[in-house]
C-alpha positions, 0 to 999 in steps of 0.5 A: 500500500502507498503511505501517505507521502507517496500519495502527495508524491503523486498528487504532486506529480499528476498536478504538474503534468496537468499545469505543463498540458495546459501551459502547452496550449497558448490562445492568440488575441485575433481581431479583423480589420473587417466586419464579421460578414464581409467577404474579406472576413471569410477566410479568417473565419475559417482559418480560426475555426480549423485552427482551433478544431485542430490545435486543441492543447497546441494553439487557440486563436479567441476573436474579440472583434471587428471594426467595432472593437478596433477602428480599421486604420488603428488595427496597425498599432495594436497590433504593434503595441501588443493589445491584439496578437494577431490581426485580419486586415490589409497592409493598405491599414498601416502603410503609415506604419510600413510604406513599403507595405503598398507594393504587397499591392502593386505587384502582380507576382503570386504569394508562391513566387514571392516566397520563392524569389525572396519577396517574401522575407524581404517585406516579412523583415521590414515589418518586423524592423519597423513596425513589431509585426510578422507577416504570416500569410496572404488571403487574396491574390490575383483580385483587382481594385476598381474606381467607383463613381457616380458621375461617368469619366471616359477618360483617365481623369477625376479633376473635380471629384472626391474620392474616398481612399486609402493609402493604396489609392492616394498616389493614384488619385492625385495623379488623376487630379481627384480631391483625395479622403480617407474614411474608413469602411464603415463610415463610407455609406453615409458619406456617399449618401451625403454627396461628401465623395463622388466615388471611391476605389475598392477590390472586385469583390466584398461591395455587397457586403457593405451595401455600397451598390444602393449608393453606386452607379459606375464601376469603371473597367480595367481593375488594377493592382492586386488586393492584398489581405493577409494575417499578421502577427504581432512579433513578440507574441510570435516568438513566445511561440515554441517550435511545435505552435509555430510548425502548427500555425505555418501548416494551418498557413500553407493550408489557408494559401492554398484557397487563393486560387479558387478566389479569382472566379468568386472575383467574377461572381461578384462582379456580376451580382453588382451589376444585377443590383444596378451597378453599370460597367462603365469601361474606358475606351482602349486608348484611356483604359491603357492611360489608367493602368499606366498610370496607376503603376508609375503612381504606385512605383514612384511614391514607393521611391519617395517614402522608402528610398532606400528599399525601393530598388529590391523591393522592385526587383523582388514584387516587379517593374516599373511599367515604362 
């Protein structure tokens, strides 16, 4: 029979092991640039919801929100700041932190080469030198943005119009001669409703979403860029992962890549469903479509020169080319 020091003996040990179980599994603050509906959230949702299926006792990942719990443009600083671990959102969201985030949109090479070529852990490297952030993963590839107006254009031109905007378009509308305003996602409805912007620049999909298509009469063709949404992490928080939490996350990410592809038809899809909800296609003739999209990269490419000088040239190299 055991005495009594043997069973405390025991006890002791079961306890530990248990503590040590628990101390194994570590759960991620996650919270979305984008609301709970969006199209831009999908991924994410299904991301966590496998992680979490198949990380129990490794890795959780708990949701505290959306836009609602942290304003779009200030998910970059918490981010950074640790208040989230992890974050759904757009590089486009704190290019203020990382400038050199824009050419995540401006290329038109696909995550897998990017990883390959280099790309990848360049622009991995710059956000963890200047803004505490790892990048992880990215969710969209190969879906264009597009200018949405009230009033019709056929030529590459907006003098007279405000636009809404964010970083990724600023350089652009500028060069296009628009009255540029940046207002968050959810606070644009109303600010087409008011007549306080004629239009604004968004991806091919997610309008819906949004009911932006009630206060929406053109979607001008071609789309340019590539919308980037990703997964970021906040570093420090990474690397108090230990090796088996991070080979887990990174299959989770492998996994969650592996679905861009199917994007690109959905892209289609909803180009269509916007134009049966009264969204008209207002596509430019050859000579301006052409001026758009020249536009728009040199736009892109220069700004990329002007914020971060000392990049710009292996950036270039690694995500394209200037389109002269």
């Amino acid at each position: 029979m055991f005495n009594i020091s043997s069973r405390l003996l025991i006890g002791a040990t079961l306890a530990l092991s248990a503590f040590g179980l628990q101390a194994a599994e570590t759960t991620l603050k996650a919270v979305s640039a984008f609301t709970q509906d969006a199209f831009f959230s999908e991924r994410f949702h299904a991301f966590v919801e496998k992680v979490n299926n198949e990380g129990k006792g490794i890795l959780q990942i708990h949701v505290v929100g959306g836009p609602e719990s942290i304003p779009t443009f200030e998910v970059g600083n918490a981010l950074r700041s640790g208040v989230v671990d992890f974050a759904n959102t757009s590089a486009v969201f704190h290019a203020n932190l990382v400038p050199e985030a824009l050419a995540m949109t401006l290329t038109d090479r696909r995550m897998s080469e990017l990883r390959e070529n280099g790309g990848y852990a360049l622009m991995n490297q710059i956000h963890q030198d200047k803004a505490n952030m790892v990048w992880l993963a990215r969710v969209t590839d190969g879906l264009q943005y597009h200018l949405y107006v009230n009033k019709p254009i056929d030529k590459a031109e907006l003098k007279g119009f405000k636009i809404r905007s964010t970083p990724v378009y600023l350089a652009l509308l500028r060069t296009l001669g628009a009255t540029a305003i940046q207002i968050a996602p959810g606070e644009t409805y109303t600010a087409l409703e008011r007549g306080v912007v004629d239009g604004y620049g968004w991806p091919s999909v997610g309008l819906l979403d949004l009911g932006w298509q009630e206060k929406t009469k053109y979607r001008v063709e071609p789309g340019f860029y590539n919308v980037e949404v990703g997964f970021f992490m906040n570093k420090n928080s990474w690397e108090k992962l230990n090796d088996e939490q991070k080979a887990f996350l990174q299959k989770q990410v492998q996994w969650v890549e592996s679905l861009n592809e199917a994007e690109l038809e959905r892209g289609e899809q909803e180009k269509r469903r916007q134009e049966d909800a009264g969204v008209q296609v207002l596509t430019l003739p050859e000579e301006a479509a052409t001026d758009l999209l020249n536009k728009a990269y040199q736009a892109g490419w220069d700004n990329l020169h002007k914020v971060s000088p000392k990049n710009a040239k292996e950036i270039k190299r690694l995500f394209g080319k200037d389109p002269a």
